[in-house]
KEVEXMI-275738 format. One line per field, with one value per residue (C-alpha): chain; x, y, z. Coordinates in Angstrom, 2 decimals. Layout:
residues N
unit: A	...
px: X	...
py: Y	...
pz: Z	...
end
This chain:
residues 370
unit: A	A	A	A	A	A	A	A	A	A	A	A	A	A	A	A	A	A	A	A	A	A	A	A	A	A	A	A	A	A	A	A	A	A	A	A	A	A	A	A	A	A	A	A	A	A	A	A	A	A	A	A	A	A	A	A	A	A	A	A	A	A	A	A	A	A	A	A	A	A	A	A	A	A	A	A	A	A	A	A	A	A	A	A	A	A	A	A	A	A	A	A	A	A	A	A	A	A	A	A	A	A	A	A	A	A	A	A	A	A	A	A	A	A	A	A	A	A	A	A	A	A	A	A	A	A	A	A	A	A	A	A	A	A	A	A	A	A	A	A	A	A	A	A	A	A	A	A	A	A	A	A	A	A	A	A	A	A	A	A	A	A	A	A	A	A	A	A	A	A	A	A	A	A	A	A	A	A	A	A	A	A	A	A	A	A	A	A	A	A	A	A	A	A	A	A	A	A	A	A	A	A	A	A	A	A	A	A	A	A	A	A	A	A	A	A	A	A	A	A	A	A	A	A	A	A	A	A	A	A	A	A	A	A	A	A	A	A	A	A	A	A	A	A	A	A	A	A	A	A	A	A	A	A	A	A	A	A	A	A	A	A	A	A	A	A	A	A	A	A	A	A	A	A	A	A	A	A	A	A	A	A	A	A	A	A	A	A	A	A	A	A	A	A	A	A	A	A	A	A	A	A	A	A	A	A	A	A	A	A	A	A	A	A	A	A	A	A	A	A	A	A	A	A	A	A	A	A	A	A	A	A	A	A	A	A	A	A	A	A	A	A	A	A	A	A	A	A	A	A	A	A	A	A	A	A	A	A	A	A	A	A	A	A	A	A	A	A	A	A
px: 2.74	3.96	3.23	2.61	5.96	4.03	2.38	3.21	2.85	2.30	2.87	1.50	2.29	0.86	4.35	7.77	8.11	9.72	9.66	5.97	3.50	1.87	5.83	6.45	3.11	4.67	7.96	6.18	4.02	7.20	8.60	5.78	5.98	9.82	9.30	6.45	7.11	7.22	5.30	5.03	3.74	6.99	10.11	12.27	15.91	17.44	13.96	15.19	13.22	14.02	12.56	14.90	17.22	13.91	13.71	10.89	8.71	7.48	5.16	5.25	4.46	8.03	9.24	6.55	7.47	8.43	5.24	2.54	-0.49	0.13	0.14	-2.77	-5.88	-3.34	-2.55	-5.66	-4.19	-0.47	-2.32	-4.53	-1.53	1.39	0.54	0.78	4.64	5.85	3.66	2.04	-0.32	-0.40	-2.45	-2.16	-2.32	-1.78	-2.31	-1.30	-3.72	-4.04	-4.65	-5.06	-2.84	-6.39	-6.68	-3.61	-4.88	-1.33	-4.10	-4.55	-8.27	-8.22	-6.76	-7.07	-6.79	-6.55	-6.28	-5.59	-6.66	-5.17	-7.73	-9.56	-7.87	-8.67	-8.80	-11.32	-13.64	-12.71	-11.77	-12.85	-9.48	-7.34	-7.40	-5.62	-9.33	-10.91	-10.89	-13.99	-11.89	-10.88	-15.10	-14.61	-11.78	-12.86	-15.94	-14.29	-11.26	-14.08	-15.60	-12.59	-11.80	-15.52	-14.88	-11.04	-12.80	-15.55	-12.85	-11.01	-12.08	-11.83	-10.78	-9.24	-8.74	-6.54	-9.05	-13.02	-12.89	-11.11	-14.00	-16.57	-14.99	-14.65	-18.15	-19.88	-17.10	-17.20	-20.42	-18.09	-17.25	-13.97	-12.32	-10.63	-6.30	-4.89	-1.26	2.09	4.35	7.17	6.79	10.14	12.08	10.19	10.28	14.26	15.91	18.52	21.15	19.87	22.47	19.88	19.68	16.04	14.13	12.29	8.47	8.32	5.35	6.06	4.43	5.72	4.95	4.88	5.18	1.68	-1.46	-3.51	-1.05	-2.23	1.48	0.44	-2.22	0.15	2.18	-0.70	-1.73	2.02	1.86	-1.50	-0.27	3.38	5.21	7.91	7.15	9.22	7.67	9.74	9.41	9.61	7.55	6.26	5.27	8.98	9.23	6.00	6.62	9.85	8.42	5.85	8.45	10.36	7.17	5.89	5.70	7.58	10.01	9.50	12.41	11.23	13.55	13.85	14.04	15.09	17.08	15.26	17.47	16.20	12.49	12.77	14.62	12.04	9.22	10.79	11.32	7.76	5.88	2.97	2.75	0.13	-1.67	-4.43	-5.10	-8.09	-5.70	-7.26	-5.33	-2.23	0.83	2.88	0.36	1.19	4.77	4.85	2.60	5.36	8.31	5.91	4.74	1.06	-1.11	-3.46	-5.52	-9.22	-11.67	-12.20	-9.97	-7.59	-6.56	-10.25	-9.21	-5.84	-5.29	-7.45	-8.75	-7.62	-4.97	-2.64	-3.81	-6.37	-8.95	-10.92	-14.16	-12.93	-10.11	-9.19	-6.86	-9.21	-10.02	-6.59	-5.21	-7.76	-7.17	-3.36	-3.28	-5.65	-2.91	0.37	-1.48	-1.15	1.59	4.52	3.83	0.15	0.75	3.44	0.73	-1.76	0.87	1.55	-1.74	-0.74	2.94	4.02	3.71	-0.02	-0.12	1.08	-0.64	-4.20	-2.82	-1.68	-5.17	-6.96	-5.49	-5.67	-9.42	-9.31	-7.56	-6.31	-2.89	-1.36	-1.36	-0.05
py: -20.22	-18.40	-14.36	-14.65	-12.84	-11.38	-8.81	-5.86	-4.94	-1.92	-1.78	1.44	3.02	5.47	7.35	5.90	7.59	5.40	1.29	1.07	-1.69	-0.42	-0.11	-3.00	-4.48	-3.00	-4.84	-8.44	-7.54	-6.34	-9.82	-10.98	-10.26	-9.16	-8.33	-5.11	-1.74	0.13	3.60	6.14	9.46	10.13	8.58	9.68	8.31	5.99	4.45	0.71	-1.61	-4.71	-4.19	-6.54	-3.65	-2.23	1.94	3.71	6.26	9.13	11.66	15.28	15.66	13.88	17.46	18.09	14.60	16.79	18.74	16.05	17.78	20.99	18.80	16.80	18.46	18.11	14.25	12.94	15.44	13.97	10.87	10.85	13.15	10.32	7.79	10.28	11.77	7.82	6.80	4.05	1.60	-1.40	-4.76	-5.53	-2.25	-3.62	-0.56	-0.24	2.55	4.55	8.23	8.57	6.20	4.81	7.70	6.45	5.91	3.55	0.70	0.15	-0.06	-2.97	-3.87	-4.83	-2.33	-4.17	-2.23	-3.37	-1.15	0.07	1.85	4.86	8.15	8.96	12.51	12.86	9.83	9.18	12.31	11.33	8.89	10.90	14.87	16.25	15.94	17.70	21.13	22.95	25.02	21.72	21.02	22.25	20.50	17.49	17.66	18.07	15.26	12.77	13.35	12.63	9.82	7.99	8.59	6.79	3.83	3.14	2.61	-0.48	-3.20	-5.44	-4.43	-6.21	-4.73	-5.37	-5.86	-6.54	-3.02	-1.72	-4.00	-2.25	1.31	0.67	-0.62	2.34	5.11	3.93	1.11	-1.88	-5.15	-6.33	-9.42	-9.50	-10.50	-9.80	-7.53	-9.81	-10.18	-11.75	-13.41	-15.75	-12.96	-11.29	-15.03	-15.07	-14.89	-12.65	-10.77	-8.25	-4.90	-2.58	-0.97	-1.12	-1.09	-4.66	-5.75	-2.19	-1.93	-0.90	1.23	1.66	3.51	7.15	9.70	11.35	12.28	9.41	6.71	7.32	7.09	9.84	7.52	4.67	6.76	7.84	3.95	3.33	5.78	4.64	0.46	1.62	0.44	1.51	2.20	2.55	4.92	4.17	5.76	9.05	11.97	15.66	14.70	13.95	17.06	16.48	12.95	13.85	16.57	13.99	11.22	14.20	15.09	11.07	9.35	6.06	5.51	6.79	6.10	7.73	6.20	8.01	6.02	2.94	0.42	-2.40	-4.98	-2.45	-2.69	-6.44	-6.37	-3.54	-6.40	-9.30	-8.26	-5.62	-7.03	-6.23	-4.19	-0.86	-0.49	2.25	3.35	2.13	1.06	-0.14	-3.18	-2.64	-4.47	-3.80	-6.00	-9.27	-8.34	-8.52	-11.39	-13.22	-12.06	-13.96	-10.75	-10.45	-7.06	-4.32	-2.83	-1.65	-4.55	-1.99	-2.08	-3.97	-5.33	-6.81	-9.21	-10.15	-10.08	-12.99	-11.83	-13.99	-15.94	-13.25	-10.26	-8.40	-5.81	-3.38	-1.08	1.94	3.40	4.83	4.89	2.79	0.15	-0.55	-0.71	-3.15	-5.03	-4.95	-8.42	-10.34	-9.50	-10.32	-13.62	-14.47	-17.43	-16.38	-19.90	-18.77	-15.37	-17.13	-19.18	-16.24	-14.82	-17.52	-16.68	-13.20	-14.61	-13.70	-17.12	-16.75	-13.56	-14.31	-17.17	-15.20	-12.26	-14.63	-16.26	-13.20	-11.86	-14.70	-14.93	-11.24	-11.85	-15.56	-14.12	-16.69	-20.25	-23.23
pz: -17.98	-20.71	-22.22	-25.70	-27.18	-30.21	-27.93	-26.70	-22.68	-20.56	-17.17	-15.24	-11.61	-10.21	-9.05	-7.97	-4.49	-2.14	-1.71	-0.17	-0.55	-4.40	-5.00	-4.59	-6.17	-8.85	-8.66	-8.51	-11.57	-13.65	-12.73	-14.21	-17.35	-17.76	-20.84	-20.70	-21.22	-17.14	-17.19	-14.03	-13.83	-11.76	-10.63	-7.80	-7.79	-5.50	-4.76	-4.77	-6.94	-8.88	-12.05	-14.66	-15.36	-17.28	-17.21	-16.22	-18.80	-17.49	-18.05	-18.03	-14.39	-13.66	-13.08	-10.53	-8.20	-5.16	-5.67	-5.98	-4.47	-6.20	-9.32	-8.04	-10.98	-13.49	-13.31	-15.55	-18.04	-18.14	-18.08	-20.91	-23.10	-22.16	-24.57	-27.25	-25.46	-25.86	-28.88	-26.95	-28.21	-26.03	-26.61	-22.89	-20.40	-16.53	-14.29	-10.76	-9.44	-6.37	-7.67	-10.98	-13.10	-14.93	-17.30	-19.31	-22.36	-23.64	-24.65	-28.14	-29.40	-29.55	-26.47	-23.15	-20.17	-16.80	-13.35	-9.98	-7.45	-4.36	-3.95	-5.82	-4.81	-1.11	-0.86	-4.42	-2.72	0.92	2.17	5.48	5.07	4.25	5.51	1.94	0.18	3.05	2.57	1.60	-0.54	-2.68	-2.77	-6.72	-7.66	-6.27	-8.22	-11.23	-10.35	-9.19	-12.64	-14.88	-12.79	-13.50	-16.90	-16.58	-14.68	-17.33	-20.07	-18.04	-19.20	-15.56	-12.27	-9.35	-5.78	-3.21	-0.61	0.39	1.21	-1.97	-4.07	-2.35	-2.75	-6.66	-6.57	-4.75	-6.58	-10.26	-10.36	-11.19	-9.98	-8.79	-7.71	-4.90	-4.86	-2.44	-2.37	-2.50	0.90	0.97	3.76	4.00	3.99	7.00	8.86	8.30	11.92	12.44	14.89	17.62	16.32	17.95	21.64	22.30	25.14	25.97	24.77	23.30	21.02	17.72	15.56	11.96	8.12	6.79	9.30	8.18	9.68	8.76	9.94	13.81	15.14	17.86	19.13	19.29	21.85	23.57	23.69	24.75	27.47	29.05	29.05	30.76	27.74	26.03	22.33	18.98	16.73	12.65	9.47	7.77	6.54	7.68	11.26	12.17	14.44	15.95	16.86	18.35	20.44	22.14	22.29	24.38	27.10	26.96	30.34	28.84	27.01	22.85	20.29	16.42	14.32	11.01	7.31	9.14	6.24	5.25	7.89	10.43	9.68	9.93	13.21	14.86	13.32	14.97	18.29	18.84	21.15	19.30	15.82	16.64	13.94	14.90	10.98	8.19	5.28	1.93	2.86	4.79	4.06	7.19	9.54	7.14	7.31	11.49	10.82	8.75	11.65	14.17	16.04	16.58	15.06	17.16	14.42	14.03	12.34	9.63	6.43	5.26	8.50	8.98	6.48	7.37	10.91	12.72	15.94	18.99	16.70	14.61	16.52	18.42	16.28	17.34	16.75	18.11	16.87	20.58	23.43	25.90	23.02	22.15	25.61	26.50	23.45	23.99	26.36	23.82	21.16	23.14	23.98	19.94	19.44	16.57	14.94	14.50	13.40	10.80	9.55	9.09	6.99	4.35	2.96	1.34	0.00	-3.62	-4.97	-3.72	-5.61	-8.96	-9.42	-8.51	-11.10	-13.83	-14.01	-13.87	-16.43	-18.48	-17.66	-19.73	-22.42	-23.49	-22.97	-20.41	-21.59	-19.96
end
């Protein structure tokens, strides 16, 4: 398939923070169509992505990148007022949303504004989620932010989400339909063997991603510390001091590893034990990624890993997101052969992805021809 050269092609991010999943959604779709236009509301440097040598517009907010929830009611404002900063006017608008990247208005009027969804913003809709939405001191601007962001939705013209659970969120949020494709892993380079450079303890559980409330990496020592296992606790964020504080008092054995490299992550996902997963992600891309190194997922049924993880053959889920539940469910999981869990994983691999984005797009617009 080819892009019809005579038109021109927007491709929107949310923000450029660090190489996570929507990241790196946003990678595959700008090798997608190399030749679109690549729009943020902020870019931080050194973030490592692969997009054709292509740079990255802006919006006014760029200034604000280390600041995002202060910034938070004023992102459907840089939004909408970007297209005017770049004098946009796009036939084809792809947006990559998570916050509030739908209120771009780069799409010409007679155009075509496409969004996949990572999921509408958490803390305006899900607070329960996600703790930043839950004050009752936000209650106003969430009011307001949930508002704007109805409005945004009604003037895409299609939607996809990354998950069952995304579709439904869009569904019950903004009152439209979505398919469902799911995000992009790329799952031969997470199968690729390589050499053991780190001093870890063995069959450690791992338990891996931002380094943030909602990520349940406490539980996963707690869970750790009631099964006698050792357990490797990887990422980065604001709970860094906390996590190293319990790792200090825990009854087994707790390494936090902070910003591990790339080559690090897919060592710590080859040799887990089992991936802990105790969090409700939209979809959760770390679960296929242990999935693709052969190491079997503990996650709740709920969420993203409800859809990929299957229960008995790449994993063990669970109702309850608590310490007794996952510790019982910990054996069921280790049980899981690599070959299976391998298996599991081809289903979410890029090729799989493109091909599902290529066709829905072309379903919208008669852009991609054979």
């Amino acid at each position: 398939m080819t892009t019809d050269p005579g038109l021109r092609i927007a491709l929107v991010h949310e923000w450029i923070a660090a190489r996570a999943g929507a990241e790196q959604v946003f990678e595959v779709l700008a090798g997608v169509w190399p030749g679109a236009d690549l729009h943020a509301l902020s870019a931080a440097p050194g973030v490592r992505l692969d997009l054709g040598g292509r740079a990255v517009r802006t919006t006014a907010l760029d200034r604000f990148r280390d600041q995002r929830a202060l910034a938070l009611p004023l992102m459907p404002v840089a939004w909408a007022r970007h297209a005017r900063d770049v004098q946009g006017s796009y036939d084809l608008v792809v947006t990559s949303h998570h916050a509030f990247a739908t209120s771009n208005r780069l799409v010409a009027p007679h155009g075509v504004h496409l969004a996949y969804v990572h999921t509408p913003a958490r803390y305006v809709w899900s607070p329960e989620l996600d703790g930043r939405g839950t004050s009752p001191l936000l209650a106003p601007a969430r009011r307001a932010l949930a508002a704007a962001d109805h409005r945004a939705a009604r003037r895409v013209t299609a939607f996809a989400a990354n998950s069952a659970e995304v579709a439904r969120r869009i569904e019950r949020f903004w009152g439209r339909d979505a398919v469902v494709v799911h995000p992009p892993v790329d799952v031969a380079r997470f199968a690729a063997t390589g050499p053991d450079t780190l001093d870890l303890p063995d069959g450690f559980l791992l338990a891996l991603g931002r380094f943030v409330p909602y990520k349940n990496h406490l539980l996963a020592v707690d869970v750790a510390e009631r099964a006698g296992r050792p357990v490797v606790v990887a990422g980065t964020g604001p709970l860094l001091p906390v996590l190293r504080a319990r790792a200090a008092t825990a009854a087994v054995p707790v390494v936090v590893l902070d910003r591990p490299s790339h080559d690090t992550v897919r060592e710590l996902l080859r040799r887990a034990a089992v991936l802990v997963f105790p969090t409700v992600e939209d979809f959760g891309i770390v679960p296929v990624e242990a999935m693709a190194s052969g190491t079997p997922v503990l996650a709740p049924r709920r969420g993203g890993s409800g859809e990929t993880v299957l229960d008995g053959v790449s994993g063990a889920l669970v109702d309850e997101l608590t310490v007794d539940a996952l510790v019982e469910a910990l054996p069921r999981a280790e049980a899981c052969r690599p070959a299976d869990c391998r298996t599991r994983a081809l289903a979410f691999d890029v090729d799989r992805f493109t091909a599902r984005i290529r066709d829905w797009v072309g379903e919208h617009t008669g852009v991609l021809r054979p």
